[in-house]
C-alpha positions in Angstrom: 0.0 0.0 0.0 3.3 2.6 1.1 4.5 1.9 -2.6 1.2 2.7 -4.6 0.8 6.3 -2.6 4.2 7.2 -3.3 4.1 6.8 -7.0 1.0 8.5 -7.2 3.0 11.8 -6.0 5.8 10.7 -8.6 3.5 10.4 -11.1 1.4 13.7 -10.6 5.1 15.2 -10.0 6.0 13.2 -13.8 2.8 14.7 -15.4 3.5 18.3 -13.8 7.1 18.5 -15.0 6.0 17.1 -18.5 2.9 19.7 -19.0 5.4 22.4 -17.9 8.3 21.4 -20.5 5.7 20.9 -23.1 4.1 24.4 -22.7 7.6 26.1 -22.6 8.4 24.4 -25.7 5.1 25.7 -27.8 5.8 29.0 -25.9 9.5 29.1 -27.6 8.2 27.5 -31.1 5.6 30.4 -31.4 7.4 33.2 -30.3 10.6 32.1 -33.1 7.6 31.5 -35.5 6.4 35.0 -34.6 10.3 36.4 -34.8 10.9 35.1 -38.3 7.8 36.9 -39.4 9.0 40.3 -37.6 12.2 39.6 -39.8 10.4 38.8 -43.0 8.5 42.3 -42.5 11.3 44.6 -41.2 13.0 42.7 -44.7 10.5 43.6 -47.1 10.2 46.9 -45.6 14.1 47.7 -46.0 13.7 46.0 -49.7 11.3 48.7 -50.7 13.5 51.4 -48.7 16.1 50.3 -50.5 14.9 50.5 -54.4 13.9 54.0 -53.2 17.3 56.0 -53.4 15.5 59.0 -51.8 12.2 59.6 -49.5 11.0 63.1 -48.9 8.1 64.8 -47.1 6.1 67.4 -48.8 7.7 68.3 -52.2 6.6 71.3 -54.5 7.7 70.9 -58.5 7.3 73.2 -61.6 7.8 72.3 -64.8 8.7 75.4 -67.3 9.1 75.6 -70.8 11.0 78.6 -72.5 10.3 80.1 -69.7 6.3 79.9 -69.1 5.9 77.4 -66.7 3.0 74.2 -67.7 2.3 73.4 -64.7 3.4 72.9 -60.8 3.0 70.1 -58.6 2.8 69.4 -54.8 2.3 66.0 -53.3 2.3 65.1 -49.2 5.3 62.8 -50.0 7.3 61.3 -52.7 10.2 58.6 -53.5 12.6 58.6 -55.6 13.6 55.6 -58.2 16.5 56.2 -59.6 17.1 53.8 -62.2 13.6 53.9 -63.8 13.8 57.8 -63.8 10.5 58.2 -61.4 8.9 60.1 -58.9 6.6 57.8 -56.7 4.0 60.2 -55.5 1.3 60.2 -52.3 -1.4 62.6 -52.5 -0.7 64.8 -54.8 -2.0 67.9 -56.9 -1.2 69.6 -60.0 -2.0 73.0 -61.7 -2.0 72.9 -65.4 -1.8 76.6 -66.5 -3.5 77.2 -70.1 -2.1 79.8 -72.8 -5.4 82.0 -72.1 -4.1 82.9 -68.3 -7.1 79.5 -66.9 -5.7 76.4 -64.9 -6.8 73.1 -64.6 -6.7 71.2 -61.5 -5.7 68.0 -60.6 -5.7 65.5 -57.7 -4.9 62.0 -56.9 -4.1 59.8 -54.5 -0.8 58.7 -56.0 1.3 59.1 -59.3 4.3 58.8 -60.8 6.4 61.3 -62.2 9.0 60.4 -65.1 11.8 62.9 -64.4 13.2 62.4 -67.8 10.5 63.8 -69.8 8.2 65.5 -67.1 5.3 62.8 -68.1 2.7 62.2 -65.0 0.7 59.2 -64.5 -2.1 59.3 -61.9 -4.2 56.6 -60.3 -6.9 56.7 -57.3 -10.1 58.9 -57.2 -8.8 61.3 -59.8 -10.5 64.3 -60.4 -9.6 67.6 -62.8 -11.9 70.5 -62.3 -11.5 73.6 -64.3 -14.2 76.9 -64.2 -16.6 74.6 -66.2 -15.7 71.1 -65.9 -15.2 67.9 -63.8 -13.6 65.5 -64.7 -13.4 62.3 -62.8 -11.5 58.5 -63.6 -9.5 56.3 -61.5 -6.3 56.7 -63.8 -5.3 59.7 -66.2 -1.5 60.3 -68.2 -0.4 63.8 -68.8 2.2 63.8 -71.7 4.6 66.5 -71.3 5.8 67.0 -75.1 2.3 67.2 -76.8 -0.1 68.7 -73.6 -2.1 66.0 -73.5 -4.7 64.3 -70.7 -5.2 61.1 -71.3 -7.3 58.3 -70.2 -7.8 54.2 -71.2 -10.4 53.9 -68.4 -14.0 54.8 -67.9 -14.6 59.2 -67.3 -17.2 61.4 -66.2 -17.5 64.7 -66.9 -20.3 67.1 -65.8 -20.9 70.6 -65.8 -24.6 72.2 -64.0 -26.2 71.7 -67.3 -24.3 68.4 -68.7 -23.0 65.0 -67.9 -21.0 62.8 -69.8 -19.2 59.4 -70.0 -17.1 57.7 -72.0 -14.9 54.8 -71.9 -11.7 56.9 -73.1 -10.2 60.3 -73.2 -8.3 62.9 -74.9 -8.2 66.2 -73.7 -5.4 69.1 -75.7 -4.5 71.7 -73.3 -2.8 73.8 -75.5 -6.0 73.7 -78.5 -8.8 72.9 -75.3 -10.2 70.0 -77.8 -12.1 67.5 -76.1 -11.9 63.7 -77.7 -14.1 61.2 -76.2 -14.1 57.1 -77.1 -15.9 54.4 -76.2 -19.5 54.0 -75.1 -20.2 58.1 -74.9 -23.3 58.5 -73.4 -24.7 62.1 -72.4 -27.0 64.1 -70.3 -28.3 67.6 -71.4 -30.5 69.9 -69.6 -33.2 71.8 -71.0 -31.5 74.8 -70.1 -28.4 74.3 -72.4 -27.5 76.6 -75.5 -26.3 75.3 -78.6 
């Protein structure tokens, strides 16, 4: 009888010990699971830190041409790739000033900027407004050389007395022509002049 009651103590002493090991082993084997993700993070983090030579805060740019500037741009923040020649851009703006003294305005939630030939693509709730117009997509290019807003991707535009949609644009700001593609659909009012 002595030897059964004293290896029930060993054995509840056994079982302790064991649970205790075993919980300090899935303990350690989660928190190096959960370490080797921290590392994977802070890696892809430096990665992308990395391929960006430069990161600024607020940044203010103008692009001029014989000596009339085209337009000026200001974004909250913006990285720099050097080797593609770009400008990654966070909430940014643009003025686009027109021959006849107007400017166009543009925002976006981010946009590149192509430091070899001034060219600016813009994604995210996009919208241009002018006196008249507003113009809204979720991607527009602006070609530097020609003057040109573009976009592949469905556009609204609406004034008080019109609204229109197509599936493409053109829009000249030098000539203020208008060129819309694709499924062009409009609204008049009854109040419109033609």
């Amino acid at each position: 009888m002595a030897d059964v009651k004293n290896q029930n103590p060993r054995k509840l002493k056994f079982f302790l010990i064991s649970i205790i090991i075993i919980s300090l082993g899935i303990i350690i084997a989660v928190f190096l699971v959960y370490r080797s993700m921290l590392d994977e993070t802070v890696g892809l983090k430096s990665a992308i830190q990395s391929a960006a030579k430069m990161s600024l805060g607020k940044v203010h740019q103008t692009a001029t041409r014989d000596g009339v500037i085209e337009w000026s741009l200001d974004a909250s923040s913006v990285r720099l790739l050097d080797e593609k020649k770009q400008l990654i851009l966070d909430d940014l703006s643009v003025v686009f000033y027109m021959k006849d003294g107007k400017e166009a305005y543009l925002t976006a939630e981010k946009g590149f900027l192509h430091t070899d030939s001034n060219d600016i693509e813009v994604f995210g709730d996009v919208v241009v407004k002018n006196d008249n117009y507003v113009l809204k997509t979720e991607k527009l290019n602006y070609e530097h050389t020609s003057r040109i807003l573009f976009s592949h991707v469905f556009v609204e535009i609406s004034s008080d007395s019109e609204k229109l949609t197509a599936d493409t644009i053109f829009f000249d700001l030098n000539t203020k022509k208008t060129m819309l593609e694709g499924n062009v659909k409009g609204i008049f009012s009854e109040n419109i002049n033609l």
